[in-house]
C-alpha positions as CSV (number, residue, x, y, z in Angstrom):
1,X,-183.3,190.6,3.1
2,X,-182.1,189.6,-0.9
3,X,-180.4,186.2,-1.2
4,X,-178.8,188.3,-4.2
5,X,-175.5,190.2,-2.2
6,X,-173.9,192.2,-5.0
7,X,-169.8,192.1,-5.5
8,X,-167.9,194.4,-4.0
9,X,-164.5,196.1,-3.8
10,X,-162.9,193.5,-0.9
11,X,-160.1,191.4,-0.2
12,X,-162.1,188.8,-1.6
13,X,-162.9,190.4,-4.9
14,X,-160.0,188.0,-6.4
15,X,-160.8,184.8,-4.8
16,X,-164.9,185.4,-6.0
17,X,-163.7,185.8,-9.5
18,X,-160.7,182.3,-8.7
19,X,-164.8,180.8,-8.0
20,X,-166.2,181.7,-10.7
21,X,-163.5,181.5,-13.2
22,X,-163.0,177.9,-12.2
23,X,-166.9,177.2,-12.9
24,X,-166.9,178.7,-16.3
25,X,-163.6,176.6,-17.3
26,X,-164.6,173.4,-15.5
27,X,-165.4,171.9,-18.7
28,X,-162.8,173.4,-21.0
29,X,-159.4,172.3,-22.4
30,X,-156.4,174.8,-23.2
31,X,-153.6,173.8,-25.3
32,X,-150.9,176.5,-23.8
33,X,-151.1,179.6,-21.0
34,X,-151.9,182.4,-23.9
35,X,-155.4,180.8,-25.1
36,X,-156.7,180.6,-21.2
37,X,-155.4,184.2,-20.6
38,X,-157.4,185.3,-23.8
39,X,-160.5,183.4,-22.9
40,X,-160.4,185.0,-19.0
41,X,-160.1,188.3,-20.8
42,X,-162.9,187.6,-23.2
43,X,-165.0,186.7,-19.8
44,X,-164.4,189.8,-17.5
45,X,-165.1,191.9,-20.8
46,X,-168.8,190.2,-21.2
47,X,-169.1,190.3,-16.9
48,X,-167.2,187.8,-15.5
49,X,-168.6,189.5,-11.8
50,X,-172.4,189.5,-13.6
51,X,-172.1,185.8,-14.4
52,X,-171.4,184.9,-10.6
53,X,-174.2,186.4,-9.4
54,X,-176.5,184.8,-11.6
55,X,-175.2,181.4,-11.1
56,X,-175.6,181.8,-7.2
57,X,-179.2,180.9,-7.7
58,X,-178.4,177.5,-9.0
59,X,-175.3,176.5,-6.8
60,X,-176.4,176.3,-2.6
61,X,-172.7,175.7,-1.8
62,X,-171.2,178.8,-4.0
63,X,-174.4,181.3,-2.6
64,X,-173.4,180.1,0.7
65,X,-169.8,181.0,0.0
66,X,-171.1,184.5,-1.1
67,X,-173.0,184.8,2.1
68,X,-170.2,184.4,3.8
69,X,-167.8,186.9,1.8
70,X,-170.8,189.1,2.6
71,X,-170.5,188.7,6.3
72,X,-166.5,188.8,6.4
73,X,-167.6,192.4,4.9
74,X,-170.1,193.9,7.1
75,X,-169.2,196.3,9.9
76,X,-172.8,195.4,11.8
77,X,-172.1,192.1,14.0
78,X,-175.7,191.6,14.0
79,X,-175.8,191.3,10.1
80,X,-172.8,189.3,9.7
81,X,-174.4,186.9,12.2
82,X,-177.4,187.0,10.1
83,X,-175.6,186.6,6.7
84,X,-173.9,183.7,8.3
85,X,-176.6,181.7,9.3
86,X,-178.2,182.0,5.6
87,X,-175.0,180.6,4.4
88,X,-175.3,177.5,6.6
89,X,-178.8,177.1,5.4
90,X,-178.0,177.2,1.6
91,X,-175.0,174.6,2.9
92,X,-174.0,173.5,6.5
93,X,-170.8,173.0,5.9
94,X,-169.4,176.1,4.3
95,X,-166.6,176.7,6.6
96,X,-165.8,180.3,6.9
97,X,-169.9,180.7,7.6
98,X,-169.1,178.3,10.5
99,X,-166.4,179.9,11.9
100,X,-168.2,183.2,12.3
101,X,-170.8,182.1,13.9
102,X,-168.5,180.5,16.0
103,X,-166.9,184.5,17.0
104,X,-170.7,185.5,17.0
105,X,-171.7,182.9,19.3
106,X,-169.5,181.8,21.6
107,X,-169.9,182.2,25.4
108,X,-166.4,182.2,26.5
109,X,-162.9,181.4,25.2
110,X,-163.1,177.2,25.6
111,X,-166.7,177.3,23.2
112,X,-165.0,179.4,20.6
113,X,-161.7,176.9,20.8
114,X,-164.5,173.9,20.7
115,X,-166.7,175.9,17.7
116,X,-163.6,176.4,15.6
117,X,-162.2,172.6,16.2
118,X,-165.4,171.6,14.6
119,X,-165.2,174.6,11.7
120,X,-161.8,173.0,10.9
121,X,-163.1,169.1,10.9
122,X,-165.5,170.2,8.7
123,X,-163.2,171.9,6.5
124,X,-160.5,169.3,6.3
125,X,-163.4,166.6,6.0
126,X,-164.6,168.3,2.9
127,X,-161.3,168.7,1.1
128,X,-160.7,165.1,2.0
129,X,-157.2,163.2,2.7
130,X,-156.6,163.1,-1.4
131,X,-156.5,166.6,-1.5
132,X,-154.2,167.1,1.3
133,X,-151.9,164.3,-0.4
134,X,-151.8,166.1,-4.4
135,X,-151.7,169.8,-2.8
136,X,-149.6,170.2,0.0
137,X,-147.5,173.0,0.0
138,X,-149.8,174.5,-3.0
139,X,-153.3,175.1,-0.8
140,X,-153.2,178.6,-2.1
141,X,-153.7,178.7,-5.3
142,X,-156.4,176.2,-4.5
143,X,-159.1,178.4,-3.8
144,X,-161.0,175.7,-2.3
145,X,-158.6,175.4,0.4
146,X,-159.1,179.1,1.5
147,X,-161.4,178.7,4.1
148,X,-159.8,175.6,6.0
149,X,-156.8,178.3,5.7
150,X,-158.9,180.9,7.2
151,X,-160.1,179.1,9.9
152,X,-156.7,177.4,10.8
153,X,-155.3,181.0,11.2
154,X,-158.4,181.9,13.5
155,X,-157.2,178.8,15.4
156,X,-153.6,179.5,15.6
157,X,-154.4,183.2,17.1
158,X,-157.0,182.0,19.7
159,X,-154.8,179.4,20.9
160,X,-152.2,182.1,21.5
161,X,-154.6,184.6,23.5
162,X,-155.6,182.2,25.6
163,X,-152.1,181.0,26.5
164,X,-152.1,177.7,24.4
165,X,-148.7,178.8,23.0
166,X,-147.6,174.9,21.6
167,X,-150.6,174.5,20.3
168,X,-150.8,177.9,18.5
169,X,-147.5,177.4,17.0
170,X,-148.0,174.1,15.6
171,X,-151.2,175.4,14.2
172,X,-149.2,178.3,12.4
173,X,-146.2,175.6,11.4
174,X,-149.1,173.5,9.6
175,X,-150.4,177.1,7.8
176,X,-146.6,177.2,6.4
177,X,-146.6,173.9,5.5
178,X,-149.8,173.9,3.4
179,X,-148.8,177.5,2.0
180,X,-144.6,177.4,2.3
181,X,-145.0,181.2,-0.3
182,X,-147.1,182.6,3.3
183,X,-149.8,184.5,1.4
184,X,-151.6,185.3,4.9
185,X,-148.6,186.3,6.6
186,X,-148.4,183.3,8.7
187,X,-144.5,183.5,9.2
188,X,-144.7,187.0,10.6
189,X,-147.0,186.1,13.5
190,X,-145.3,182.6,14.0
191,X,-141.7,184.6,14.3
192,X,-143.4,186.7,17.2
193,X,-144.4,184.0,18.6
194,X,-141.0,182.5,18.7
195,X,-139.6,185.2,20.1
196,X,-142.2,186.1,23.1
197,X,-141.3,182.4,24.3
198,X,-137.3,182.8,23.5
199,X,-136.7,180.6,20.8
200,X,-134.1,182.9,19.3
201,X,-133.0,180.0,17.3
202,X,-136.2,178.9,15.6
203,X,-136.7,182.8,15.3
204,X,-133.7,183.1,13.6
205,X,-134.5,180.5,11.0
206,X,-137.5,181.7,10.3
207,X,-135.9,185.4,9.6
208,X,-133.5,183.8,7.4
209,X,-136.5,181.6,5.5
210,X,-138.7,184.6,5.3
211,X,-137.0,188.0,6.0
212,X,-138.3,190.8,3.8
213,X,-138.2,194.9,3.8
214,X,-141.2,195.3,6.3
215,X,-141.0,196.5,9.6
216,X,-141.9,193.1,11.3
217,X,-138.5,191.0,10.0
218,X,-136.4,194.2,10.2
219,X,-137.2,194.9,13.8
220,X,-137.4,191.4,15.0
221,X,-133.6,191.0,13.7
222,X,-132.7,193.8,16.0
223,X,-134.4,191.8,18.6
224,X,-132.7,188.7,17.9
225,X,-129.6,190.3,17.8
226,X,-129.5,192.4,21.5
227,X,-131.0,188.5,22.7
228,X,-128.0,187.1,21.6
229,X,-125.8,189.9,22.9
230,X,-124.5,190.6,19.4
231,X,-124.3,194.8,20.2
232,X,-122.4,195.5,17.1
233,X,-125.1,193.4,14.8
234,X,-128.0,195.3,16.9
235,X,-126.1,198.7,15.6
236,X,-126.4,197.4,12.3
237,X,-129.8,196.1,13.0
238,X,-131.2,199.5,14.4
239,X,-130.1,201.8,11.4
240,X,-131.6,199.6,9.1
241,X,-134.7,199.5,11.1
242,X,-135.0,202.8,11.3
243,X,-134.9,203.3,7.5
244,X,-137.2,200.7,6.9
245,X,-140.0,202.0,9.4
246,X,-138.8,204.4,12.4
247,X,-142.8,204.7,13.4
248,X,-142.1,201.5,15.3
249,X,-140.4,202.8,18.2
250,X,-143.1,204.0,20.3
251,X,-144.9,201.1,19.6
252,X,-142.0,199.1,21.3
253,X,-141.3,201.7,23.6
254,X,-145.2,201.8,25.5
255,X,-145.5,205.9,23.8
256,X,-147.9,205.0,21.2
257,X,-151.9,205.5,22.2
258,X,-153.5,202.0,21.6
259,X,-156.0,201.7,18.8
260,X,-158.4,198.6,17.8
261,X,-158.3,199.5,14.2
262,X,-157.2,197.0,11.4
263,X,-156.1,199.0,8.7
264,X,-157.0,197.1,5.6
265,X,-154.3,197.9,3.7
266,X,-150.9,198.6,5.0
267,X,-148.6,200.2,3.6
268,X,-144.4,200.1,4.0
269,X,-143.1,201.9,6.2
270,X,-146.5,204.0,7.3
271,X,-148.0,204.8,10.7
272,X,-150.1,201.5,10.1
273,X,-147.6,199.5,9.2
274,X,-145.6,200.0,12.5
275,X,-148.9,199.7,14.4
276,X,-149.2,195.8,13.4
277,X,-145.6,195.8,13.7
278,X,-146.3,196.1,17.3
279,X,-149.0,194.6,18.3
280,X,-146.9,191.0,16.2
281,X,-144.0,192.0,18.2
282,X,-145.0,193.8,21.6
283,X,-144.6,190.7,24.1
284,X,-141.0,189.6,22.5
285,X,-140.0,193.3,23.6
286,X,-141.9,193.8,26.5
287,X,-139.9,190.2,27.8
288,X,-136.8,191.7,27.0
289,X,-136.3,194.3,29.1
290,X,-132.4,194.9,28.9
291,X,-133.3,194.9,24.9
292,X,-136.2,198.0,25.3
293,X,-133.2,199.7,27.8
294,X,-130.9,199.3,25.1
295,X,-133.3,200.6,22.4
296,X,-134.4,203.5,24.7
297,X,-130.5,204.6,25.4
298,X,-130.5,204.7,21.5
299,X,-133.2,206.7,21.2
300,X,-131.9,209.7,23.4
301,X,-128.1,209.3,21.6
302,X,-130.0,209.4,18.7
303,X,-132.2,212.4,20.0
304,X,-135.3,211.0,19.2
305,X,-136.2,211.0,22.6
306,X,-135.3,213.7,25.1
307,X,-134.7,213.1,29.0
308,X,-136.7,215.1,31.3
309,X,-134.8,216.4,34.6
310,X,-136.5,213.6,36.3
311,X,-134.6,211.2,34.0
312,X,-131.7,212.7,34.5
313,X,-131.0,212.1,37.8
């Protein structure tokens, strides 16, 4: 196959052009924020995406990179195996090409935890401790970063399936600290992870840090509240819920038909939305059973859900 991949509409269209756009202003100077913004326009106008590809050739880390994208992309696991091991031939440390070989690979849940381990050596290695020093707290915007990020967050979710549930959470407490803005929604999962173990408290801080209108924060504050027996918050709680997504219900309640999909965009308050919202927050509910006895009573006052004879008596 080509060692040319061609751009494509992705969550990484933006960090591919961060690459690139870096490259072509390694060398310059601006005096103030207008002249870069003109000169980035200027750049996209003549091709910015065009450029890229051509330097590829010339760069083994950056084609690598691509490689990678490429294989992050691909639907066929065979392919994205393949892409992957190009990647790690153009350079065999490019990090995100490491870590899905590591999925791809893998015999069973202690290889992956050992591939990714070395994945995030190599990553932290290659930023170096001078980098962790200036940036911390700024990784994002360091596009460089990204793929220690990526890997981190593989980590962190691993960990948790396999019942490492310290070592997950510390794992997303460092993701936070390197990113405290959470662009990878690293303080939703961390908050269901507080709450699946009962750490209402560290829950609650986190809500209070990061609490936003998606269905996540406003249903984990309902939580939080029938766990601390606070019935006339939860009231509160519920309604607002309800506004924000009701889809999430089932979801909490065991009605909804499972589905593997990711939905690559989500949108508030959809059918999608309260899908993830479940899946983040399913254990903390399924744990609390007087809470999803609670929920279900308001369901049928509510008359959302109806009782069948059986339930009736």
């Amino acid at each position: 196959m080509s060692d040319k991949p061609k751009l494509t509409n992705s969550p990484f269209v933006i960090e591919r052009l961060m690459r690139e756009t870096r490259r072509s202003f390694e060398e310059e100077r601006f005096a103030n924020e207008g002249e870069f913004m003109d000169k980035m326009r200027h750049l996209i106008e003549e091709g910015l995406n065009d450029q890229r590809l051509a330097f590829l050739q010339d760069d083994p880390e950056e084609m690598a990179q691509e490689l990678a994208f490429a294989a992050f992309e691909s639907d066929d696991g065979d392919k994205a195996l393949d892409l992957a091991e190009q990647a790690l031939k153009h350079d065999p440390e490019c990090v995100d090409a490491l870590t899905i070989k590591a999925f791809m690979t893998s015999d069973d849940a202690g290889d992956l935890i050992d591939a990714l381990d070395h994945a995030a050596t190599v990553g932290e290695n290659r930023l170096g401790e001078e980098f962790f020093s200036e940036f911390m707290g700024d990784f994002w915007a360091m596009v460089e970063a990204r793929p220690y990020l990526r890997t981190i967050k593989q980590q962190a979710e691993v960990l948790w399936a396999v019942g490492r549930r310290f070592d997950a959470v510390d794992h997303y407490i460092n993701l936070l600290d390197l990113d405290p803005e959470d662009h990878m929604g690293n303080s939703s999962l961390l908050l269901g992870c507080y709450l699946a173990m009962g750490e209402v408290q560290r829950a609650w801080d986190l809500l209070e840090d990061y609490d936003d209108d998606s269905a996540i924060y406003q249903w984990a504050w309902l939580l939080v509240f029938l766990m601390t027996d606070d019935e006339e918050a939860a009231d509160d709680a519920l309604e607002n819920a309800m506004t924000v997504n009701p889809h999430v219900v089932p979801h909490l309640l065991g009605m909804a038909e499972p589905s593997d999909e990711t939905p690559a965009v989500v949108e508030l308050g959809s059918a999608e939305e309260a899908r993830v919202a479940g899946t983040v927050l399913g254990e903390a509910w399924e744990n609390n059973p007087k809470a999803l006895l609670w929920l279900h009573s308001a369901m049928v006052e509510m008359g959302i859900i109806e009782l069948d004879d059986e339930d009736d008596t």
